[in-house]
C-alpha positions as CSV (number, residue, x, y, z in Angstrom):
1,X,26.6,16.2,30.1
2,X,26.7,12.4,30.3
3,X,23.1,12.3,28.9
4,X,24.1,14.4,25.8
5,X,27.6,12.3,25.5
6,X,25.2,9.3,25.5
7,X,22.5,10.4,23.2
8,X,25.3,11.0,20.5
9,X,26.9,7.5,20.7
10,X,23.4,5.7,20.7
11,X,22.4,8.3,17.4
12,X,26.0,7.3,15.8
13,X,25.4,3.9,16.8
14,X,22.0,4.0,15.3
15,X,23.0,5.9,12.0
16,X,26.0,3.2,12.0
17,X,23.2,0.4,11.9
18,X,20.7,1.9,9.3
19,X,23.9,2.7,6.5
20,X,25.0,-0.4,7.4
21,X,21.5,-2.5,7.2
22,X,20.9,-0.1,3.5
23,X,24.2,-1.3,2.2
24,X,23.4,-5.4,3.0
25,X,19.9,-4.6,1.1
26,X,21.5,-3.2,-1.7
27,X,24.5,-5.8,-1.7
28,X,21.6,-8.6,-1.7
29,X,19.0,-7.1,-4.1
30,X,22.3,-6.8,-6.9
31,X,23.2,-10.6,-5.8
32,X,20.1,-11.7,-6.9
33,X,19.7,-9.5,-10.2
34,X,23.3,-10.7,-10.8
35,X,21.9,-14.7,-10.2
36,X,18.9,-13.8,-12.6
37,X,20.8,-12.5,-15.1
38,X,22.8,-15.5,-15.4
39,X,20.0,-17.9,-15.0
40,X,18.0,-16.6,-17.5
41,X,21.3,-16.5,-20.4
42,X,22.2,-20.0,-19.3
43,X,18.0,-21.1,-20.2
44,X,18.2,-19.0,-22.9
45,X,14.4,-19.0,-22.6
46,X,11.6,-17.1,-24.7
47,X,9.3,-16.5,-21.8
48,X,12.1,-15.1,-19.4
49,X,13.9,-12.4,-20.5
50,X,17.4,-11.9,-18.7
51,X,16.8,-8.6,-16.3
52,X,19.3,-6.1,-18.8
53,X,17.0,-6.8,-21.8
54,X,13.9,-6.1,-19.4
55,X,15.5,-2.6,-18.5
56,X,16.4,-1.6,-21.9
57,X,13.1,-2.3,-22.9
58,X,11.7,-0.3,-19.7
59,X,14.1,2.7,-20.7
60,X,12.8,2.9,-24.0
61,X,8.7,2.5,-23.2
62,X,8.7,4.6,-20.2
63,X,11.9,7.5,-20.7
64,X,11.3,8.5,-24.3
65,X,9.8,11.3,-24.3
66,X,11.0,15.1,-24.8
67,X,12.7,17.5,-22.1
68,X,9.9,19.3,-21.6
69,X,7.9,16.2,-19.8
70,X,10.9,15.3,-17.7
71,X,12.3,12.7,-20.5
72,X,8.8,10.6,-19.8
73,X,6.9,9.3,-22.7
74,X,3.5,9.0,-23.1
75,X,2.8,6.1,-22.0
76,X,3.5,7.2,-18.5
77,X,1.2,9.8,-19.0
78,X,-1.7,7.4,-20.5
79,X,-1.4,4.5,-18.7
80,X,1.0,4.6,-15.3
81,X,-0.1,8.0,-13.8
82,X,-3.9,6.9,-14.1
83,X,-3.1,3.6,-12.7
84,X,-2.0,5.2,-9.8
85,X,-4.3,7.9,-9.5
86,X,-6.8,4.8,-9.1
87,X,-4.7,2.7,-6.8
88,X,-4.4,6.0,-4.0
89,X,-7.6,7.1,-4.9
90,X,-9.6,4.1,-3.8
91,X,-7.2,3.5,-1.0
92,X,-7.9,7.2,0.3
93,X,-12.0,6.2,0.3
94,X,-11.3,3.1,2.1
95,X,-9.0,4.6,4.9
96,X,-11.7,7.4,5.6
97,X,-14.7,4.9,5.3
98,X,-13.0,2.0,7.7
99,X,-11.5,4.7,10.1
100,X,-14.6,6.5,10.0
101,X,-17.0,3.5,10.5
102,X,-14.8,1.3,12.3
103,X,-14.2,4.3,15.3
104,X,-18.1,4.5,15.3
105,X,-18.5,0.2,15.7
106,X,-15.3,0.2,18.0
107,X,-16.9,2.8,20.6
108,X,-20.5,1.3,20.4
109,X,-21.0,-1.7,22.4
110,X,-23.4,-3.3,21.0
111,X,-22.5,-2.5,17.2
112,X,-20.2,-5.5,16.2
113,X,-22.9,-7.9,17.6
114,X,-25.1,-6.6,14.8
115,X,-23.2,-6.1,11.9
116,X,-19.8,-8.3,12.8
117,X,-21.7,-11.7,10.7
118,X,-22.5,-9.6,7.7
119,X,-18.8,-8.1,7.9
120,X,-17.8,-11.6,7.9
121,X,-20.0,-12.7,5.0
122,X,-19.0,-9.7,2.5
123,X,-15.3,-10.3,3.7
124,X,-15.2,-13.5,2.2
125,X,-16.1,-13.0,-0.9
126,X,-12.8,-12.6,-3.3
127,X,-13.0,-8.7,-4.5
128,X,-12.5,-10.1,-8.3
129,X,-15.1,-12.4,-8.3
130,X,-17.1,-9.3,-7.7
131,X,-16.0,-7.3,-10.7
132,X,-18.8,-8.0,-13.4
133,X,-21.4,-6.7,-10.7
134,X,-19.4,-3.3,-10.6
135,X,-19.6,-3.3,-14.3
136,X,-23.0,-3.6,-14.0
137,X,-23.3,-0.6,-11.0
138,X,-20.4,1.6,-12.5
139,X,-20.4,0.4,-16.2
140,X,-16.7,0.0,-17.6
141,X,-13.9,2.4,-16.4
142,X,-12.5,4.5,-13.8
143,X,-15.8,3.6,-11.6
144,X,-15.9,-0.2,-11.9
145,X,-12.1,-0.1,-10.9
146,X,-11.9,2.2,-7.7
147,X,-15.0,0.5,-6.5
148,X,-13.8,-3.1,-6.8
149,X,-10.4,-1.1,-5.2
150,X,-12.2,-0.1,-2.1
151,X,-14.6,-3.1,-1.1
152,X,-11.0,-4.9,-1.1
153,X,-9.4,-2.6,0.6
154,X,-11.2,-1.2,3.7
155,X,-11.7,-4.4,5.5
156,X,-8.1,-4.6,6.8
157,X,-8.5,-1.0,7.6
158,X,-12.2,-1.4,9.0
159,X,-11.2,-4.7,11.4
160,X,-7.8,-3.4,12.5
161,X,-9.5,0.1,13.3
162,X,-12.0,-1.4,15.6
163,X,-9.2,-3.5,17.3
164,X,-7.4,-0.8,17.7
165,X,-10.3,1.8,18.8
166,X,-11.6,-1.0,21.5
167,X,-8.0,-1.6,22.9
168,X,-8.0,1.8,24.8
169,X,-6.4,1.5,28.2
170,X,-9.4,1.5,31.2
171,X,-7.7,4.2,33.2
172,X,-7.9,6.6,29.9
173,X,-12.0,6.1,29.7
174,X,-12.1,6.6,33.4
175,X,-10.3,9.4,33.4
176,X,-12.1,10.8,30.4
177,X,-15.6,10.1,32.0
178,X,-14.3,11.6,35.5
179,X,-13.4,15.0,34.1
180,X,-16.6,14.5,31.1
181,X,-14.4,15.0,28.5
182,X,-16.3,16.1,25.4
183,X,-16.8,13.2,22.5
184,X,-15.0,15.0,19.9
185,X,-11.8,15.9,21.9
186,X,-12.4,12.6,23.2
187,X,-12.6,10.3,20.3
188,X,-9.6,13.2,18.2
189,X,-7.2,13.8,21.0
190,X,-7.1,9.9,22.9
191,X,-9.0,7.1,21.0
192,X,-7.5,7.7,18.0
193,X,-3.9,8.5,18.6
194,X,-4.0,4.9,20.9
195,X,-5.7,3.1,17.9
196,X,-2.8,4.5,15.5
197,X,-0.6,1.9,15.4
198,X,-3.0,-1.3,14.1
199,X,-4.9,1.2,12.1
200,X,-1.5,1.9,10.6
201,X,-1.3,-2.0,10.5
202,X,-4.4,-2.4,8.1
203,X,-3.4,1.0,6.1
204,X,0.1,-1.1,4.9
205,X,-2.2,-4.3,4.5
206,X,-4.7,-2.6,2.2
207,X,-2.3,-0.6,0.1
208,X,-1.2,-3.8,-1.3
209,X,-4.9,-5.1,-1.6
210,X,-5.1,-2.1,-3.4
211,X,-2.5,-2.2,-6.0
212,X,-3.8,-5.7,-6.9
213,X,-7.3,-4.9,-7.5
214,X,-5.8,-2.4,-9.5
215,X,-4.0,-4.3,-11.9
216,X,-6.8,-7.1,-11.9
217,X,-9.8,-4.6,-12.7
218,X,-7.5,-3.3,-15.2
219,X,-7.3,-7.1,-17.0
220,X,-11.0,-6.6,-17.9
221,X,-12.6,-4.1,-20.2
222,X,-10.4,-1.3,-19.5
223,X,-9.1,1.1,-22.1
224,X,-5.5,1.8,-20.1
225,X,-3.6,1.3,-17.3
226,X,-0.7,-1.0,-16.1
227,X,-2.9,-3.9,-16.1
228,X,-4.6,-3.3,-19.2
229,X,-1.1,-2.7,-20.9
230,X,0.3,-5.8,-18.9
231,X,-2.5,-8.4,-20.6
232,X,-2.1,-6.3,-24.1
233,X,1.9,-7.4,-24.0
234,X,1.2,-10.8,-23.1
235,X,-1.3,-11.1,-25.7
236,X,0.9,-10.1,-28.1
237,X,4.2,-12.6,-27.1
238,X,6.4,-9.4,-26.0
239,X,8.0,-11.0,-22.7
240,X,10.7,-8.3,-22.3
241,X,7.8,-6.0,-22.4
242,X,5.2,-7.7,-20.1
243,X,8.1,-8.3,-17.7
244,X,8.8,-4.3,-17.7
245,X,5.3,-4.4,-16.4
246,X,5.7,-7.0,-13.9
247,X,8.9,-5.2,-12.5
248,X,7.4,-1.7,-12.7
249,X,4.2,-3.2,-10.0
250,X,7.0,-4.6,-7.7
251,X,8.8,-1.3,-7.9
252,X,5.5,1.1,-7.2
253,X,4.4,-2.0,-4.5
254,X,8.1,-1.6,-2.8
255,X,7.8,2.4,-3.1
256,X,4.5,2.9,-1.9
257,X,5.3,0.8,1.0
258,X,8.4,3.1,1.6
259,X,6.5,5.7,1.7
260,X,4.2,4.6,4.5
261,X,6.4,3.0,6.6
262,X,8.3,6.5,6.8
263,X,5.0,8.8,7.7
264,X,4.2,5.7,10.1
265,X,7.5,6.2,11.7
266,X,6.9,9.7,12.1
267,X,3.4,9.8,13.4
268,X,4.2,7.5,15.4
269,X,7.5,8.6,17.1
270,X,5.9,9.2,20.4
271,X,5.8,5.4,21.2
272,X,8.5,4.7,23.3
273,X,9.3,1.6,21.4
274,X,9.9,3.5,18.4
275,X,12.0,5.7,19.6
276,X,14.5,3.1,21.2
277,X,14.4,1.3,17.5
278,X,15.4,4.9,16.4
């Protein structure tokens, strides 16, 4: 009865400290819109629109459209959605190929000694710099962009997986190699699940890799997209709407990572740390 008792004051405690941390984000985020707003009246400045000129422009670009489509215009259709599509897209090739290949190098022994110099090498090279040999490879469109999206992306991924993978407690492989565990049950059931919380590490990491090397492929012979739409309003002296832009990446960048962190928490609830942090 005492356990009970206290599992319900530490879960009302807990549920005390999360409204109470949302309500301090929320009170800080309007703070600063409310400091912007001001800011940018008192310049009175071409180049930065005050926020409530940014949203009415944002309304009327993105929420046009008939009841039919959910209120959402076509530009949604034609140029967010398929940003997106190519942002997760890329992502989800990267997180299979660096989970994949990094389990494979984290259980060899001799594997990183062979390929850890050329990892290095092809790390180092900034993704964009790579973007007019992609045009060559994939010619302009969907393919130049995902792949200049995934060679970004799965290092983070690739590294943290092999950490992770290599970082298996010694009385687990003994155990495993005492009772000849099979390698599939092995590698699914305990290498893995231990390796979960730095692969989860380089999964946040290279989502935002990946929404960047989505907008900048989208800066260079592309036909749509946020990026493409982002450059076109700039080119054209429309701050209100190339700031719309701007604020729609930090909302999708802020989302997306959301959206992670709360599957991490999840798959991840068995960690006794977690579950004191609720």
């Amino acid at each position: 009865m005492t356990q009970v008792t206290d599992r319900a004051t530490r879960l009302r405690s807990q549920a005390a400290a999360g409204i109470s941390g949302f309500a301090r984000n929320w009170l800080v985020f309007i703070g600063a819109v409310a400091v912007w707003e001001l800011a940018t009246r008192l310049a009175a400045s071409v180049f930065f629109p005050p926020p409530s000129q940014i949203v009415t422009t944002a309304v009327e670009l993105w929420f046009s459209g008939p009841a039919s489509q959910l209120f959402l215009s076509e530009t949604v259709f034609d140029h967010i959605l398929p940003s997106i599509g190519r942002c997760l897209g890329g992502w989800a090739i990267a997180v299979v190929l660096g989970v994949g290949l990094g389990t494979a190098l984290g259980r060899s022994r001799t594997g990183m000694e062979y390929v850890g110099p050329l990892f290095a090498f092809f790390r180092a090279i900034p993704p964009p710099t790579l973007v007019p040999v992609f045009m060559v490879l994939f010619g302009l469109g969907p393919g130049m962009q995902v792949a200049t999206i995934i060679f970004g992306a799965i290092w983070p991924i690739l590294l943290n997986t092999v950490d992770g993978v290599r970082s298996v407690d010694s009385v687990k492989v003994d155990t495993a190699r005492s009772f000849r565990t099979p390698a599939p049950y092995w590698i699914g059931m305990v290498v893995l699940p231990a390796a979960l919380p730095k692969i989860f590490a380089g999964l946040r990491l290279s989502l935002s890799i990946s929404l960047i090397l989505m907008v900048v492929s989208e800066l260079i012979g592309s036909l749509n997209g946020i990026g493409h739409e982002l450059i076109s309003s700039q080119q054209q002296f429309d701050f209100p709407l190339m700031w719309s832009w701007i604020v729609l990446l930090g909302i999708l960048g802020y989302g997306l990572n959301a959206v992670l962190l709360t599957v991490e928490r999840r798959v991840l609830r068995w960690q006794p740390t977690r579950n004191d942090d609720g």
